[in-house]
C-alpha positions as CSV (number, residue, x, y, z in Angstrom):
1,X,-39.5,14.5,14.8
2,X,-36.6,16.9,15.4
3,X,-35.1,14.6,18.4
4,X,-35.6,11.5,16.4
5,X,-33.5,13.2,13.9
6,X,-30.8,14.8,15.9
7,X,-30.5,11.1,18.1
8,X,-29.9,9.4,15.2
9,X,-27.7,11.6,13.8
10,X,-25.8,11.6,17.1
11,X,-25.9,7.6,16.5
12,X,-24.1,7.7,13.0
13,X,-22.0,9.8,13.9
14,X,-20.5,7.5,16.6
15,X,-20.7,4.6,14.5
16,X,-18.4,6.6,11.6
17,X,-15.6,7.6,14.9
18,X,-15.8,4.1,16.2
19,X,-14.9,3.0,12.6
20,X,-12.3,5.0,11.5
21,X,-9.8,3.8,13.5
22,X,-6.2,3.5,11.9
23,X,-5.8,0.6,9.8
24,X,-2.3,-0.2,12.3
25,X,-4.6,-0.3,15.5
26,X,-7.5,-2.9,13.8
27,X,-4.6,-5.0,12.4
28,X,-2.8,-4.4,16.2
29,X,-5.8,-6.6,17.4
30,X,-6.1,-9.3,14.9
31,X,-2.2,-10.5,14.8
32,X,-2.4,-10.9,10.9
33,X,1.2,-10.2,10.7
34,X,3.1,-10.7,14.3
35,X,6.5,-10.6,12.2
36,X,5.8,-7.8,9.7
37,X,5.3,-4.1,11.0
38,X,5.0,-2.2,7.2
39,X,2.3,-2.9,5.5
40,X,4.0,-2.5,1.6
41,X,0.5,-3.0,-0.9
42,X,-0.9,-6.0,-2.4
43,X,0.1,-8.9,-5.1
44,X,-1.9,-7.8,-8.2
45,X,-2.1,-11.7,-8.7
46,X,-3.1,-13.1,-5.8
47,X,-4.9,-10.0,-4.1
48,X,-2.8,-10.7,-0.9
49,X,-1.8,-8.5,1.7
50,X,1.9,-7.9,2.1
51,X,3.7,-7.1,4.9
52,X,7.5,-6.5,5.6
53,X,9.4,-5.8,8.9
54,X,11.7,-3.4,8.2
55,X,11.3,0.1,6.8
56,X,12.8,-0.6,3.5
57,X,12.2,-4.1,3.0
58,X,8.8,-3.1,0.8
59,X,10.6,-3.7,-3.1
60,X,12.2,-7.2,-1.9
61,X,8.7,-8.2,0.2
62,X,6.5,-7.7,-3.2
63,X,9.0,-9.5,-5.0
64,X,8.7,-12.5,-2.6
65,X,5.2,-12.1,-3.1
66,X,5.0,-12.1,-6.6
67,X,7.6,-15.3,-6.8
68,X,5.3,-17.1,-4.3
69,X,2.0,-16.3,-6.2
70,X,3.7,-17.9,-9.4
71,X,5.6,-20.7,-7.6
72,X,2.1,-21.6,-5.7
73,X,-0.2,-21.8,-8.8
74,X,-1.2,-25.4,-9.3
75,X,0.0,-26.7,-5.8
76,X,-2.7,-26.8,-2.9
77,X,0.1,-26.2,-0.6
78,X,2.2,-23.7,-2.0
79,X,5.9,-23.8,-2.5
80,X,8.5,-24.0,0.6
81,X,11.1,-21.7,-0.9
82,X,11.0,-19.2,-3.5
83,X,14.1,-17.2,-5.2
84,X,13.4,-13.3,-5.2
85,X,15.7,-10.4,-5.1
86,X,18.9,-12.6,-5.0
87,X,17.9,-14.7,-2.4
88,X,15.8,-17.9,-1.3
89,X,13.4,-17.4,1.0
90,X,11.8,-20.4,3.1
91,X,8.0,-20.0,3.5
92,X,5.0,-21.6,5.7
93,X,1.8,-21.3,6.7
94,X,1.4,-19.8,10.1
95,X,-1.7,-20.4,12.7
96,X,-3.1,-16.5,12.9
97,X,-5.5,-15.7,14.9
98,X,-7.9,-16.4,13.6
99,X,-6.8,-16.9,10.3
100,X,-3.5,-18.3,8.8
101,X,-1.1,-16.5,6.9
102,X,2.1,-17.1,4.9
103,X,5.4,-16.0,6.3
104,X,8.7,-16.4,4.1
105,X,12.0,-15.5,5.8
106,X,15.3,-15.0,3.9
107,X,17.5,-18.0,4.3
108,X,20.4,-16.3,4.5
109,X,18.8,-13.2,7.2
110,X,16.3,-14.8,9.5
111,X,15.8,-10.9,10.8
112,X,14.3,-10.5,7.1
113,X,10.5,-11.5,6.8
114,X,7.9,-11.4,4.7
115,X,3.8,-11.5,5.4
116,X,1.6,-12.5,3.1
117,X,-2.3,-12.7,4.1
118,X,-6.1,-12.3,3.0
């Protein structure tokens, strides 16, 4: 009885390790967000992941985000530009893999992005 306890302890144990992994090396895998390194919170909204590429792009990516969310509601496709932050921002859906995702880049600063995904 004590070795079937102790074995499966032993088993959960390596199950919890194996699963705890940082949440930067399980998205590193999936390519969610090839663009977006910062992971900046969710859209209360929508519930959707966002993502922005630079260190302090975080206020102006959860502004695009909210703009999108209310821009997108009623369209199946979702708008091509939104305004956010002073500035239009041109966004389409991207092939993930394995799931798409919605990428908005600042019209005026292609080296700005911004991630949104489930």
């Amino acid at each position: 009885m004590r070795k079937i306890m102790t074995g499966t302890a032993t088993t959960l144990l390596a199950a919890a390790v194996l699963c705890t992994g940082s949440p930067a090396q399980a998205l590193a895998g999936t390519r969610a967000a090839p663009e977006a390194s910062r992971f900046c919170g969710t859209d209360p909204a929508s519930g959707l992941a966002v993502w922005g590429n630079r260190a302090d792009a975080c206020a102006a990516a959860l502004a695009v985000a909210s703009a999108y969310t209310k821009a997108a509601a009623g369209t199946a496709k979702g708008p091509g530009t939104v305004r956010a932050g002073g500035a239009t921002w041109k966004c389409q859906e991207r092939q993930g893999d394995p799931n798409p995702y919605r990428e908005c880049v600042d019209a005026s600063d292609s080296g700005r992005r911004v991630v949104l995904s489930s």
